[in-house]
C-alpha positions as CSV (number, residue, x, y, z in Angstrom):
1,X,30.2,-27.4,-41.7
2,X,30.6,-24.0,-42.1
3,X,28.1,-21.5,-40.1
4,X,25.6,-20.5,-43.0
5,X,24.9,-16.9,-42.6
6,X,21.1,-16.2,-42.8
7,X,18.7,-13.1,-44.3
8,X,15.3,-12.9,-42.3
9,X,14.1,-9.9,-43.4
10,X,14.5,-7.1,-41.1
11,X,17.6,-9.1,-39.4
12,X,20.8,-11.1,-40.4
13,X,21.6,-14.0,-38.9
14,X,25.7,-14.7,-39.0
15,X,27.9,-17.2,-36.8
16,X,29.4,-15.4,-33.4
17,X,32.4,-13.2,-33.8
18,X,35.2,-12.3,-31.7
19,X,37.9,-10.9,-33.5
20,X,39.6,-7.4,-34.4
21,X,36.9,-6.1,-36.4
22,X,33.6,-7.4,-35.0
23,X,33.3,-9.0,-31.3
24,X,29.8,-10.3,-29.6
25,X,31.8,-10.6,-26.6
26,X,29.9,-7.3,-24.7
27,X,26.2,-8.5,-25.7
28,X,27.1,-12.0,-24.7
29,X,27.8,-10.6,-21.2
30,X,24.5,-8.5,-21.7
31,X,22.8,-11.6,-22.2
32,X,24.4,-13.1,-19.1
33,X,27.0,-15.2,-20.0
34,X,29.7,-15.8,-18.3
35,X,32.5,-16.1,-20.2
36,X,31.9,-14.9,-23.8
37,X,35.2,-15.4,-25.1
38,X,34.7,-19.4,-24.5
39,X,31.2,-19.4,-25.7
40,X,32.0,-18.0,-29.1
41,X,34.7,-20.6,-29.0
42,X,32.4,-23.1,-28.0
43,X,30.1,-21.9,-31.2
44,X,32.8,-22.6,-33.6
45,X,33.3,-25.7,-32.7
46,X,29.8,-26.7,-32.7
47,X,29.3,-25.4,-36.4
48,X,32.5,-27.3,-37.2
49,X,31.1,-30.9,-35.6
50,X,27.6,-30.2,-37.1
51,X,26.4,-30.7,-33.3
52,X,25.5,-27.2,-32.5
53,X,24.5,-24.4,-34.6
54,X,24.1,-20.6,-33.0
55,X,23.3,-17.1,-34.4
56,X,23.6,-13.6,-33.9
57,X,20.6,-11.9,-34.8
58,X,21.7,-8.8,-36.1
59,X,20.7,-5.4,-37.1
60,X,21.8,-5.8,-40.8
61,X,23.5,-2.3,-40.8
62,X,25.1,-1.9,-37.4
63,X,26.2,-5.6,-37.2
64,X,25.2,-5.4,-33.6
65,X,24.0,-8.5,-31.7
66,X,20.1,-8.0,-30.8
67,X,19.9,-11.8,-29.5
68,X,21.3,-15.3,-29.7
69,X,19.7,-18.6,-31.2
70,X,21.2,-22.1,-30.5
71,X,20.6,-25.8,-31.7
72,X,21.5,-28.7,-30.8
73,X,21.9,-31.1,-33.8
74,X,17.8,-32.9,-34.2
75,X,17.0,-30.3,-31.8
76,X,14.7,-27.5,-31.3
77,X,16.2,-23.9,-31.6
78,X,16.2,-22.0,-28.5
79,X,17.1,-17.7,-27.9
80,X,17.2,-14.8,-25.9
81,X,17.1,-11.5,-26.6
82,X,18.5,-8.0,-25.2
83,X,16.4,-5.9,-23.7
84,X,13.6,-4.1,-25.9
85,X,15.1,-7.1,-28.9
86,X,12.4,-9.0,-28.0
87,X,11.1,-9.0,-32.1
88,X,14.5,-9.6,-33.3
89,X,14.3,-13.5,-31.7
90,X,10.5,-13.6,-33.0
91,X,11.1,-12.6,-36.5
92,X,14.5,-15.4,-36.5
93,X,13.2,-18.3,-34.6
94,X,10.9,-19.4,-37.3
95,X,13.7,-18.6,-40.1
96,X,15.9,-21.3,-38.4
97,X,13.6,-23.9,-38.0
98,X,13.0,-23.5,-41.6
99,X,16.8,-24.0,-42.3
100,X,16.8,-26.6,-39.3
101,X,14.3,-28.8,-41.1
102,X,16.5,-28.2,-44.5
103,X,19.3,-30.3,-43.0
């Protein structure tokens, strides 16, 4: 499937980027992982085989990455946050499990 953008609000929820206009590739880092390039990849290709779905929880104006969600397919969804983007990952985790459920 194809990564299904999300509104919550206060945040937007869209699929990982990398690319010459937007890339999550410096707030991946921030979030401590180690190669961003490859997870963003890796995000793709979960949307594509419906086996894991992940989200940038965004500030809907800036586009900028506040923190990260990710599912497993028939699992829970699971996040971290910047630092002071604490509400960003409250104020989304209850949005995808909503959409999780939906599936």
């Amino acid at each position: 499937m194809e990564a299904v953008e999300i509104n919550a609000g206060a945040w937007y929820l869209r699929a990982l980027r990398d690319d010459d206009r937007v890339s999550d590739v410096p707030a991946l880092a921030d979030l401590g992982i180690d190669d961003p390039a490859a997870f963003v990849a890796g995000a793709d290709a979960g949307w594509a085989s419906e086996t894991r779905f992940t989200w940038a929880v965004c500030e809907p104006t800036t586009g900028e990455l506040l923190s990260l969600i990710t599912a497993d397919a028939g699992g829970p969804p699971v996040g971290q946050f910047r630092s002071g983007q604490q509400r960003s990952l409250d104020d989304a985790l209850p949005v995808v499990e909503r959409f999780l459920q939906s599936l």
